[in-house]
N, CA and C atoms as an extended XYZ file, in Angstrom:
483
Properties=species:S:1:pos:R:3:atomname:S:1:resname:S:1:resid:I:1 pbc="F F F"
N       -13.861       -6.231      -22.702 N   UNK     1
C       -13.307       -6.231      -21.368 CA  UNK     1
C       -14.391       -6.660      -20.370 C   UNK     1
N       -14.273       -7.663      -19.517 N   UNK     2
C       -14.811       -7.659      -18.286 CA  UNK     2
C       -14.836       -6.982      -17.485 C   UNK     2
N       -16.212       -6.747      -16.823 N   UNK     3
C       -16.619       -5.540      -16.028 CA  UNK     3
C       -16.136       -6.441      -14.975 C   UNK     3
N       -15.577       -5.353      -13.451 N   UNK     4
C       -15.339       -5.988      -12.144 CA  UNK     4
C       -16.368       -6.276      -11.410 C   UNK     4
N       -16.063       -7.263      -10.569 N   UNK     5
C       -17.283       -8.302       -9.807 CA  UNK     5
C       -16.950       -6.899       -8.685 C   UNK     5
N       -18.831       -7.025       -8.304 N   UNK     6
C       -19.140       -5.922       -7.283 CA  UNK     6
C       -17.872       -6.176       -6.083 C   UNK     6
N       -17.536       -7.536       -5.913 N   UNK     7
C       -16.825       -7.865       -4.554 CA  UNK     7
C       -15.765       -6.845       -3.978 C   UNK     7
N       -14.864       -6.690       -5.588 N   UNK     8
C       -13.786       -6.159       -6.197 CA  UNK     8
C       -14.407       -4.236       -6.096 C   UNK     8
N       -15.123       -4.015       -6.903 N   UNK     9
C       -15.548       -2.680       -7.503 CA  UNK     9
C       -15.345       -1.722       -6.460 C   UNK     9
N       -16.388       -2.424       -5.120 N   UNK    10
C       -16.589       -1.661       -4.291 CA  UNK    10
C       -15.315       -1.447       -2.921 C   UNK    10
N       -14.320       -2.023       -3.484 N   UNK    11
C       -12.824       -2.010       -2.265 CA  UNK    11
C       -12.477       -0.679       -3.390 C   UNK    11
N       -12.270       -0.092       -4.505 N   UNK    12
C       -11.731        0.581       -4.913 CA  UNK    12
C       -11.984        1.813       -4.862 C   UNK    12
N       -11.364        2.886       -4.047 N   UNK    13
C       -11.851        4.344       -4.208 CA  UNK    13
C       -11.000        5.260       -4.694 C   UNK    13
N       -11.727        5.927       -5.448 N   UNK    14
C       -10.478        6.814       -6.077 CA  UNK    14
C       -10.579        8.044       -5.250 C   UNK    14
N        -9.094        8.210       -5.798 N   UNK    15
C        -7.899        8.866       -4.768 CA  UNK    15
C        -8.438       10.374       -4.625 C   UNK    15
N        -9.694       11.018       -5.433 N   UNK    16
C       -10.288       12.124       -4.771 CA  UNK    16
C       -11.452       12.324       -4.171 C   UNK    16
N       -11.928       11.168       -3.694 N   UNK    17
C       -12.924       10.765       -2.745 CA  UNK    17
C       -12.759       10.443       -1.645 C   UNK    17
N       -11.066       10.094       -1.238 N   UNK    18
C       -10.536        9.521       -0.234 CA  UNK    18
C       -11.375       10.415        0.960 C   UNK    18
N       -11.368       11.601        1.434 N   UNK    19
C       -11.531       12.805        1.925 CA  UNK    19
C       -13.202       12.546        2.376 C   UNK    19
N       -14.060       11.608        1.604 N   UNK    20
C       -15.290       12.617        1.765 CA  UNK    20
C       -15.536       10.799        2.351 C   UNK    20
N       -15.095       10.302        2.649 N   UNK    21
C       -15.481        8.516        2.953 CA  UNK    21
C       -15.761        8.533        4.444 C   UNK    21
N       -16.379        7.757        5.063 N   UNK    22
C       -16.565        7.151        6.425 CA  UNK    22
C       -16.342        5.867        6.471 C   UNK    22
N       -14.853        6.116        7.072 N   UNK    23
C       -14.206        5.183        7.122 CA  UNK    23
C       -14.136        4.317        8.636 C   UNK    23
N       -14.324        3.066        8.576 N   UNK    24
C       -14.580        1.600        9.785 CA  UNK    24
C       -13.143        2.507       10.474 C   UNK    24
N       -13.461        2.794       12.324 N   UNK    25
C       -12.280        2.628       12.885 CA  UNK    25
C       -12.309        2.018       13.981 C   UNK    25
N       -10.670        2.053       14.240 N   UNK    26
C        -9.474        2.029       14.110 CA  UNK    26
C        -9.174        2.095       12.236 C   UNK    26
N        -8.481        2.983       11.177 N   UNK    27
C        -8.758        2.619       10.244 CA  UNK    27
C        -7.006        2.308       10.096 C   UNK    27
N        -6.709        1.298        9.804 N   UNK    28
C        -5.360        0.596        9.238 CA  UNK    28
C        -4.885        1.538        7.707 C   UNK    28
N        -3.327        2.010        7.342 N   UNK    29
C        -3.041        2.736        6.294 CA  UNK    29
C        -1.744        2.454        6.103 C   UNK    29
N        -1.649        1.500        4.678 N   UNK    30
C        -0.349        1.441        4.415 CA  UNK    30
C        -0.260        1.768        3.186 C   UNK    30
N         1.115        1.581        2.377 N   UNK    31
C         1.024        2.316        1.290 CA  UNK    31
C         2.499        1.283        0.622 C   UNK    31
N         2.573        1.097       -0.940 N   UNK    32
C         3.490        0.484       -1.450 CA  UNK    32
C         3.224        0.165       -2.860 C   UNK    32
N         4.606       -0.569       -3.511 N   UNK    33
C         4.272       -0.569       -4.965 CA  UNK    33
C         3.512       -1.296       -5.227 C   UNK    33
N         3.619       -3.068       -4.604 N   UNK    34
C         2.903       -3.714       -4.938 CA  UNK    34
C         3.147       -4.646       -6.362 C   UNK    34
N         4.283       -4.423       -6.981 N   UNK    35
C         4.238       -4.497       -8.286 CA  UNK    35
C         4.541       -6.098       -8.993 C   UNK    35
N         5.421       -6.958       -8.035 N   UNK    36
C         5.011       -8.512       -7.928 CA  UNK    36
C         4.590       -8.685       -6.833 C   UNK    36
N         3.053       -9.428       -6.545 N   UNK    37
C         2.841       -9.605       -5.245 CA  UNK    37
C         3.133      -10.975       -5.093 C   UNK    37
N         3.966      -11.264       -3.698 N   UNK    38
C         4.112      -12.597       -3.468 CA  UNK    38
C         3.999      -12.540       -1.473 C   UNK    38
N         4.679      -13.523       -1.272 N   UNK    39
C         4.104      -14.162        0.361 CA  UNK    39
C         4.322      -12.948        1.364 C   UNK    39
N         5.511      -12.269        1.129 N   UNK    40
C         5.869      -11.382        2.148 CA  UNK    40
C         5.042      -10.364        2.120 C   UNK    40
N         4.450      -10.095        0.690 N   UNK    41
C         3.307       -9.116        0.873 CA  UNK    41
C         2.112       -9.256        1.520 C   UNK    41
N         1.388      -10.064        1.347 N   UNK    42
C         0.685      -10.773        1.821 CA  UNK    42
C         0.729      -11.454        3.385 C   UNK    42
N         1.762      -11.791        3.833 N   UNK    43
C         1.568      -11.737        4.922 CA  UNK    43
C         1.590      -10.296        5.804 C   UNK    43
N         2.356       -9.782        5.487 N   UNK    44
C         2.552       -8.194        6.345 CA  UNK    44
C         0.816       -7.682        5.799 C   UNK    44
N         0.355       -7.336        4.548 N   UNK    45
C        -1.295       -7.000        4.813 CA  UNK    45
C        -1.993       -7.454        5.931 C   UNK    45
N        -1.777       -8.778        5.968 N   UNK    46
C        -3.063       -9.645        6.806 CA  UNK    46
C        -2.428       -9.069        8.370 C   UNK    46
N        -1.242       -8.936        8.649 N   UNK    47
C        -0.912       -8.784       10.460 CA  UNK    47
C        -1.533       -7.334        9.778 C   UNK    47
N        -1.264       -6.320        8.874 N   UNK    48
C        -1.751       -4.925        9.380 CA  UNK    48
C        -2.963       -4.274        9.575 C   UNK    48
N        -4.287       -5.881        8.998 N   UNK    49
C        -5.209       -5.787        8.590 CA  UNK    49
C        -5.780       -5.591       10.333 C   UNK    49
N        -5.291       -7.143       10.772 N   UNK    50
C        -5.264       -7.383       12.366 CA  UNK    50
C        -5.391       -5.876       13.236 C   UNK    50
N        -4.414       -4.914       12.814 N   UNK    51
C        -4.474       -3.542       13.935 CA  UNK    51
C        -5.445       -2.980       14.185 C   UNK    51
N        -6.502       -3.050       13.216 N   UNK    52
C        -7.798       -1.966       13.256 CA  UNK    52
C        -9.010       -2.944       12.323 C   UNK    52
N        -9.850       -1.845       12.216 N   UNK    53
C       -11.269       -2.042       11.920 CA  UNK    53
C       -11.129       -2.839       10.174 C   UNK    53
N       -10.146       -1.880        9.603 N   UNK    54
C       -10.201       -2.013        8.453 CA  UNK    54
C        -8.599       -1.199        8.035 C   UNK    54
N        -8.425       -1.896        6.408 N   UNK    55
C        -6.666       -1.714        5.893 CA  UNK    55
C        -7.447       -1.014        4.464 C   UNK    55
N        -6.466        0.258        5.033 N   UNK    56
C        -6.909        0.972        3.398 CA  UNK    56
C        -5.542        1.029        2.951 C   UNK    56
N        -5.513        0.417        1.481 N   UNK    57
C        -3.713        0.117        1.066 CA  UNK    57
C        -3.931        1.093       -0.170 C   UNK    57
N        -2.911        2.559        0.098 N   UNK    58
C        -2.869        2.819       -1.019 CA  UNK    58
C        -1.568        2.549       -1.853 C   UNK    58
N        -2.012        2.241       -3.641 N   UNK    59
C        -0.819        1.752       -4.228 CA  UNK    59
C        -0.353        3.018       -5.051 C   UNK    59
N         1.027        2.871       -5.300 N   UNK    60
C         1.693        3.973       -6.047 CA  UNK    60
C         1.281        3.723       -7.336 C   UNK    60
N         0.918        4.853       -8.189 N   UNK    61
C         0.900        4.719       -9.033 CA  UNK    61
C         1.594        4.728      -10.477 C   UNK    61
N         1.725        4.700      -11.214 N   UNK    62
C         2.825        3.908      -12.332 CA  UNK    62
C         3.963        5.626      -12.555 C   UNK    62
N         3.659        6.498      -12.076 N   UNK    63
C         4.232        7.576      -12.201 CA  UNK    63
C         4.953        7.743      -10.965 C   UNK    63
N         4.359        7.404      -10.218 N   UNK    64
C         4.771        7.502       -8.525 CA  UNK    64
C         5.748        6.880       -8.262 C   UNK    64
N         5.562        4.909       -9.171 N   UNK    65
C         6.554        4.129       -8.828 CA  UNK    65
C         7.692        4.413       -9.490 C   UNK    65
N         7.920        4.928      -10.718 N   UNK    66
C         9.284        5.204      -11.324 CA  UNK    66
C         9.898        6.525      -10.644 C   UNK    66
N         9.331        6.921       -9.380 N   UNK    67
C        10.006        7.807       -9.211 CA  UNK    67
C        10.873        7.400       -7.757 C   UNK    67
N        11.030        5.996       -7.258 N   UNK    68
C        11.373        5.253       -6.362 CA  UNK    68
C        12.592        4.590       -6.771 C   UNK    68
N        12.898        4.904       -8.126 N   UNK    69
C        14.049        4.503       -8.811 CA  UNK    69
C        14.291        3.034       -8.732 C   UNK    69
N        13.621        1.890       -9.035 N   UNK    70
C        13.897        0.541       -8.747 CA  UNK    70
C        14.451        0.266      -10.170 C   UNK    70
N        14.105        1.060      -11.196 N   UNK    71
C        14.783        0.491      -12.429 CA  UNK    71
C        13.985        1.034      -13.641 C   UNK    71
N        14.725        1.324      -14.693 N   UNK    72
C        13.467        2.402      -16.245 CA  UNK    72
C        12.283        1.129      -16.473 C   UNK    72
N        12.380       -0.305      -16.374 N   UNK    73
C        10.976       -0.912      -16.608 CA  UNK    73
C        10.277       -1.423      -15.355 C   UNK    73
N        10.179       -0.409      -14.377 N   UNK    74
C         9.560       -0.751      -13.460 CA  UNK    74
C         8.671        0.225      -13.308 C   UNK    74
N         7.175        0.089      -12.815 N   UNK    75
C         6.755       -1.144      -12.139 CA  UNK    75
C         6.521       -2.065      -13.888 C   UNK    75
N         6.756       -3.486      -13.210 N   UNK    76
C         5.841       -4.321      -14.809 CA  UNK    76
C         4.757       -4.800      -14.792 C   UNK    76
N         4.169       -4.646      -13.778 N   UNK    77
C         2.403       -4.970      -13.471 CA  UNK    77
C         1.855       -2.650      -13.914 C   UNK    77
N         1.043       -2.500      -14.490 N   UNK    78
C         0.529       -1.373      -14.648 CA  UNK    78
C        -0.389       -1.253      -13.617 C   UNK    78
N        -0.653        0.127      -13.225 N   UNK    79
C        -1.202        0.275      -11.962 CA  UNK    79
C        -2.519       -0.354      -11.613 C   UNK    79
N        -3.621       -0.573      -13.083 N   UNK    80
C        -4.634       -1.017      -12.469 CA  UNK    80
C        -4.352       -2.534      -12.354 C   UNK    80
N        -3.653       -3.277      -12.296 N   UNK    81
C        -3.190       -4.594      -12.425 CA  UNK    81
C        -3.166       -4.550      -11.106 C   UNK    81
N        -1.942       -3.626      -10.720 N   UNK    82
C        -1.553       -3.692       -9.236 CA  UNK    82
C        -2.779       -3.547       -8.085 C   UNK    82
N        -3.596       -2.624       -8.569 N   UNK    83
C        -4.576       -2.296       -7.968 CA  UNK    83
C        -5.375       -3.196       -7.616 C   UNK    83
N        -6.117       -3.858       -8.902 N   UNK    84
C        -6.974       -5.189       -8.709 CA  UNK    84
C        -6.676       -6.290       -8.166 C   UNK    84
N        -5.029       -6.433       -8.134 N   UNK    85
C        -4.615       -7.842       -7.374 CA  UNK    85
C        -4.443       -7.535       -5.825 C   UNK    85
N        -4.207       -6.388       -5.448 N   UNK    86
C        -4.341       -5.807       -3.875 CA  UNK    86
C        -5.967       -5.939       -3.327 C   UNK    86
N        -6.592       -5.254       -4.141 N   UNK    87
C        -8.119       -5.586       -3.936 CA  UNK    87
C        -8.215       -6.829       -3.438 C   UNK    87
N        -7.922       -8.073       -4.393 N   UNK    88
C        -8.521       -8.747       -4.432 CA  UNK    88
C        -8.026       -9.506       -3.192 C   UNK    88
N        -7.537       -9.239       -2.352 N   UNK    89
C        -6.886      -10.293       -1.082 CA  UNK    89
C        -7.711       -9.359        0.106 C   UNK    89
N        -8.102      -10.719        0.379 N   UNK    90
C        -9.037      -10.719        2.107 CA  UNK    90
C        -8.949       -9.319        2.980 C   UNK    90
N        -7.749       -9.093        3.500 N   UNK    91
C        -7.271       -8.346        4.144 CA  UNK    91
C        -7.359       -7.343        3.766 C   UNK    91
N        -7.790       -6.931        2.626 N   UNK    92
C        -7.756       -5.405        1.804 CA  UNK    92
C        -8.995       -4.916        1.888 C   UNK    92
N        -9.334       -4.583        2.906 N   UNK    93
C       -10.885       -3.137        2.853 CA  UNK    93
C       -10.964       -2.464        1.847 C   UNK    93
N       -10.242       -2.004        1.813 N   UNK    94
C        -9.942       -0.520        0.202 CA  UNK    94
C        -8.858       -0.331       -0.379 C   UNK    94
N        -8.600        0.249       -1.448 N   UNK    95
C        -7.585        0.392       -1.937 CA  UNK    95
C        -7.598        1.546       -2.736 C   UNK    95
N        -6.583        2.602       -3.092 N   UNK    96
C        -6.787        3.538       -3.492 CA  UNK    96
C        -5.152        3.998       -4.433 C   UNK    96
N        -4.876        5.124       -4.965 N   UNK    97
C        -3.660        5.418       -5.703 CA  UNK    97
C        -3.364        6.482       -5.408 C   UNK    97
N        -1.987        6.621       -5.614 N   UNK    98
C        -1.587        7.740       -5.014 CA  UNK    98
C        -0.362        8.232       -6.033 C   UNK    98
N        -0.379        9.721       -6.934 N   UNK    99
C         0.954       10.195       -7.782 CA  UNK    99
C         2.067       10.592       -7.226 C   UNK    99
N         2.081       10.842       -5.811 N   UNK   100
C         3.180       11.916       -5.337 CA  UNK   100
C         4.536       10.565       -5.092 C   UNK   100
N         5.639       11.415       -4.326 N   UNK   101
C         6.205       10.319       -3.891 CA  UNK   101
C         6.381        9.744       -2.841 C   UNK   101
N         5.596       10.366       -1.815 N   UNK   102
C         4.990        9.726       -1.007 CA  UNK   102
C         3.526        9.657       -0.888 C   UNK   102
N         3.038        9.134        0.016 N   UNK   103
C         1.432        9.233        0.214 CA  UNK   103
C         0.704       10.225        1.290 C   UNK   103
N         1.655       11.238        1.858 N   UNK   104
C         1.435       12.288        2.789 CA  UNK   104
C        -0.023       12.811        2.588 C   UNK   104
N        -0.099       13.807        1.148 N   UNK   105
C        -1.512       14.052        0.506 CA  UNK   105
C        -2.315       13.694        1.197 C   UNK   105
N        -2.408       11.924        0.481 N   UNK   106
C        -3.787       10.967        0.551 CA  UNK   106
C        -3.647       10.820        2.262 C   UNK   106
N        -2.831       10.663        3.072 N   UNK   107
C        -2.634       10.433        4.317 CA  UNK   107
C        -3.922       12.004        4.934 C   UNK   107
N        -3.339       13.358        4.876 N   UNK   108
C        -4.260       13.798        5.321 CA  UNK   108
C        -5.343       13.891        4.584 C   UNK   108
N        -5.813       13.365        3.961 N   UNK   109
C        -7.400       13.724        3.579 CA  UNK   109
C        -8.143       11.950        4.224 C   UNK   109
N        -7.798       11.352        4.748 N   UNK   110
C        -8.348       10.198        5.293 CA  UNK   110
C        -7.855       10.173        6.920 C   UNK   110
N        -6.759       10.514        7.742 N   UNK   111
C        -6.161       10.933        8.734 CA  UNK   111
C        -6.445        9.507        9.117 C   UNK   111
N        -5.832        8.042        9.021 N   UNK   112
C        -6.433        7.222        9.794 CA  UNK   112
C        -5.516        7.205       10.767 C   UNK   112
N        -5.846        5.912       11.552 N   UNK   113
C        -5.575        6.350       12.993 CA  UNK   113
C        -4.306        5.254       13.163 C   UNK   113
N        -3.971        4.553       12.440 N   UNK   114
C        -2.493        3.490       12.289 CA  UNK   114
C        -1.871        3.946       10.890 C   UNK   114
N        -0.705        3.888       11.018 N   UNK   115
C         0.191        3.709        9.774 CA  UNK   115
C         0.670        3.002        9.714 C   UNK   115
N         1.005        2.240        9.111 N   UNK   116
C         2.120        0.988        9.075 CA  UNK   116
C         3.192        0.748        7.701 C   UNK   116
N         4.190        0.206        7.839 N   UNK   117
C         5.180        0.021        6.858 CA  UNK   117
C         5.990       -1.536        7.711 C   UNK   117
N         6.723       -1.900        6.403 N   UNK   118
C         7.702       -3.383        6.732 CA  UNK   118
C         8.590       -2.526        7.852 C   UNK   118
N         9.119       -3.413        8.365 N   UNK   119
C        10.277       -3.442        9.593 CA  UNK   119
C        11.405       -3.374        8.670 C   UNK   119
N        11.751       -3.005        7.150 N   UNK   120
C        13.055       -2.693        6.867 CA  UNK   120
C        12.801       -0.764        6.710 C   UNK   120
N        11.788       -0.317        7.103 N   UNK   121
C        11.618        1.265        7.119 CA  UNK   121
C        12.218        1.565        8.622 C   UNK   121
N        12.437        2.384        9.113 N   UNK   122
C        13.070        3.341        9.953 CA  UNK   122
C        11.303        3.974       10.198 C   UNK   122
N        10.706        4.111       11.109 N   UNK   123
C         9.305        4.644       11.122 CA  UNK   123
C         9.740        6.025       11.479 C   UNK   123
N        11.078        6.195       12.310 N   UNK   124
C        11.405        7.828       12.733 CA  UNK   124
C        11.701        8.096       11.712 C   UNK   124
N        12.225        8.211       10.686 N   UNK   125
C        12.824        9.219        9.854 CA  UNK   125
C        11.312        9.464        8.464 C   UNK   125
N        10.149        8.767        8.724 N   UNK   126
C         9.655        9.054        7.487 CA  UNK   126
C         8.372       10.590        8.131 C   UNK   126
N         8.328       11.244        7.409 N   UNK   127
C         6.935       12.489        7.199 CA  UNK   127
C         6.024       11.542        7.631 C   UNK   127
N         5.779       10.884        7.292 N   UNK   128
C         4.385       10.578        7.313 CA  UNK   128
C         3.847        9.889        8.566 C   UNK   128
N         5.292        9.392        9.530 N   UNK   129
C         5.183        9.515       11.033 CA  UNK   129
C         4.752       10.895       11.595 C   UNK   129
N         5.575       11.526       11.348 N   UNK   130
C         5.095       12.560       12.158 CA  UNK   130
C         3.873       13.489       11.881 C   UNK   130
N         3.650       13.105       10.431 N   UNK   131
C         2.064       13.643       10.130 CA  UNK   131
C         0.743       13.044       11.135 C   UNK   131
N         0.874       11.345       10.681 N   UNK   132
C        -0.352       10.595       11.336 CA  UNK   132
C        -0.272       10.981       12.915 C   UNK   132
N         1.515       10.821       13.597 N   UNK   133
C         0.807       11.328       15.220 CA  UNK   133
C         0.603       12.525       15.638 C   UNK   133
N         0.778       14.112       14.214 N   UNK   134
C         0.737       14.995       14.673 CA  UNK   134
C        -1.439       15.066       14.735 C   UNK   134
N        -2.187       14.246       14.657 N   UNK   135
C        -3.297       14.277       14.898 CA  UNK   135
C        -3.654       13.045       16.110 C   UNK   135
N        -2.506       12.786       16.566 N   UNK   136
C        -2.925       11.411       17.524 CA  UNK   136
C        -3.058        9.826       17.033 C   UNK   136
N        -2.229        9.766       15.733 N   UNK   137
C        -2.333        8.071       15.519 CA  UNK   137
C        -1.189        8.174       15.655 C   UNK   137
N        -1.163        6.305       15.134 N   UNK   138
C         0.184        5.525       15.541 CA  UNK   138
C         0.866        5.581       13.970 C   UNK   138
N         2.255        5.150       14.439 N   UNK   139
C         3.062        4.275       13.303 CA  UNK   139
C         3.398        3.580       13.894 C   UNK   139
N         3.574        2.116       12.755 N   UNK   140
C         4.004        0.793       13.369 CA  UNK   140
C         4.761        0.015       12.441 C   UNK   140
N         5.828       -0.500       12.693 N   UNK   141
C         6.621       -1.208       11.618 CA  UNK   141
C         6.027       -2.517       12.046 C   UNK   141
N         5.637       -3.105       10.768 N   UNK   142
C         5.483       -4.532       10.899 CA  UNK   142
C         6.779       -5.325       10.261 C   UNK   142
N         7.142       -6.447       11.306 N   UNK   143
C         8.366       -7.216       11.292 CA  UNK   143
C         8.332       -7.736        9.628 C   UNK   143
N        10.022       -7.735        8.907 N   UNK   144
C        10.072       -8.027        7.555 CA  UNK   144
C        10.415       -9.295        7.324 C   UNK   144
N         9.506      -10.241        6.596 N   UNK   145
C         9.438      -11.255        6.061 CA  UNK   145
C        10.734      -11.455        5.517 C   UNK   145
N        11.806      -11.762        6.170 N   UNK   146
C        13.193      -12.448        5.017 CA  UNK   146
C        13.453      -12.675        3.783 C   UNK   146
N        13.752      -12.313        2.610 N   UNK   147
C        13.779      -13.509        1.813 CA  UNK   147
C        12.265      -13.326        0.794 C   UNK   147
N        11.924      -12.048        0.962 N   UNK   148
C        10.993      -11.977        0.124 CA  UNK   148
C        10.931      -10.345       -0.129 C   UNK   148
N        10.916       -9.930       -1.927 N   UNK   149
C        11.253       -8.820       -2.138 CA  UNK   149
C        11.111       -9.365       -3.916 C   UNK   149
N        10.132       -7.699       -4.305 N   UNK   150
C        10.312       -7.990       -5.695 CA  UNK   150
C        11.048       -7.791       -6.464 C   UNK   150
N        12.107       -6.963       -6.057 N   UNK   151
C        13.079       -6.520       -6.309 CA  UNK   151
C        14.395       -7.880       -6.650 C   UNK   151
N        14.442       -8.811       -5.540 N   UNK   152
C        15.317       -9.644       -5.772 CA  UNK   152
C        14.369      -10.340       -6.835 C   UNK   152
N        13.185      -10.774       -6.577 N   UNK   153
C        12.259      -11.901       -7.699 CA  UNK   153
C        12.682      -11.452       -9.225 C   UNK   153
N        12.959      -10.506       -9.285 N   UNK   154
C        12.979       -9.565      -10.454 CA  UNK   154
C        14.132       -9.963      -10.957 C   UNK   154
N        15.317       -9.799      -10.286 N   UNK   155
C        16.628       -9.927      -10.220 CA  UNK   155
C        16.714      -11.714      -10.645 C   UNK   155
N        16.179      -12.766      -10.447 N   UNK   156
C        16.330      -14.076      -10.205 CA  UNK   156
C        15.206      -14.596      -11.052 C   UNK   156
N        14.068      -13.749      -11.716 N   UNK   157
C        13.286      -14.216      -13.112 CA  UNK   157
C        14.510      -13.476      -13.732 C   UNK   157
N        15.060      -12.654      -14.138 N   UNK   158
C        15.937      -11.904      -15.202 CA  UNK   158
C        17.547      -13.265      -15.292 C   UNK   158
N        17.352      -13.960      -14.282 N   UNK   159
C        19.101      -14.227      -14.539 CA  UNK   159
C        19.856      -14.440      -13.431 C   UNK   159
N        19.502      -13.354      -12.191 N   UNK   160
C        20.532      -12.751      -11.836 CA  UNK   160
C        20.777      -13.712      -10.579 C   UNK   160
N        21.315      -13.655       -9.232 N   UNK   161
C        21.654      -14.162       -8.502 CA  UNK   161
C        20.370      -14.271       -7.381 C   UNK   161
């Protein structure tokens, strides 16, 4: 196996260190499966990267994601897959994992000061709004890329419509 290039190594923190880090602010915090990455992902990182100092993306992890119900062989990238290909894009300061089914946990032990999610979330109805501003940050929906979803990619490599 190839060892990871320092570039890579050092964006990755694991998820019980999150807590003890000094973290660049304004610190940017989003969270997702990640599990085909294509344009819409990628663009929504880079605008959330834009909000602050730095984007700490944590990804669900392979226990986390089957519990989001997208389907019994999902995710099909395994978590450190997912992990390393999030790393590896510009916009990604850090990256970290998370088991629960949401990322509340990892949210308070880093408290950053933006949250962000796609513009197909509702930002009022999730916990983790009212966690980040019950210390004084924001949530922010970033506008959803049309037409891009792994869910349909999935659906349209398989066959489907």
């Amino acid at each position: 196996m190839v060892d990871l290039p320092a570039s890579l190594d050092r964006k990755i923190v694991p998820a019980g260190e999150v807590s003890g880090w000094n973290w660049p602010r304004p610190l940017v915090f989003t969270n997702g499966v990640f599990d085909v990455l294509h344009r819409g992902h990628v663009v929504y990182l880079a605008v959330a990267r834009e909000l602050g100092a730095a984007l700490l993306v944590a990804v669900n992890s392979d226990s986390s994601a089957r519990l989001l119900g997208k389907g019994p062989d999902r995710p099909l990238n395994r978590e450190k897959d997912r992990l390393l290909v999030v790393a590896a894009l510009e916009s990604v300061a850090f990256v970290t994992t998370f088991d629960e089914s949401t990322p509340c946990e990892l949210l308070q032990r880093c408290r950053p000061d933006i949250y962000v999610k796609g513009g197909d979330y509702d930002m009022e109805t999730l916990e983790e709004t009212r966690l980040v501003r019950g210390w004084g940050g924001q949530s922010v929906a970033i506008p959803f890329l049309d037409g891009y979803s792994t869910s349909a990619l999935v659906s349209r490599i398989r066959g489907g419509s």
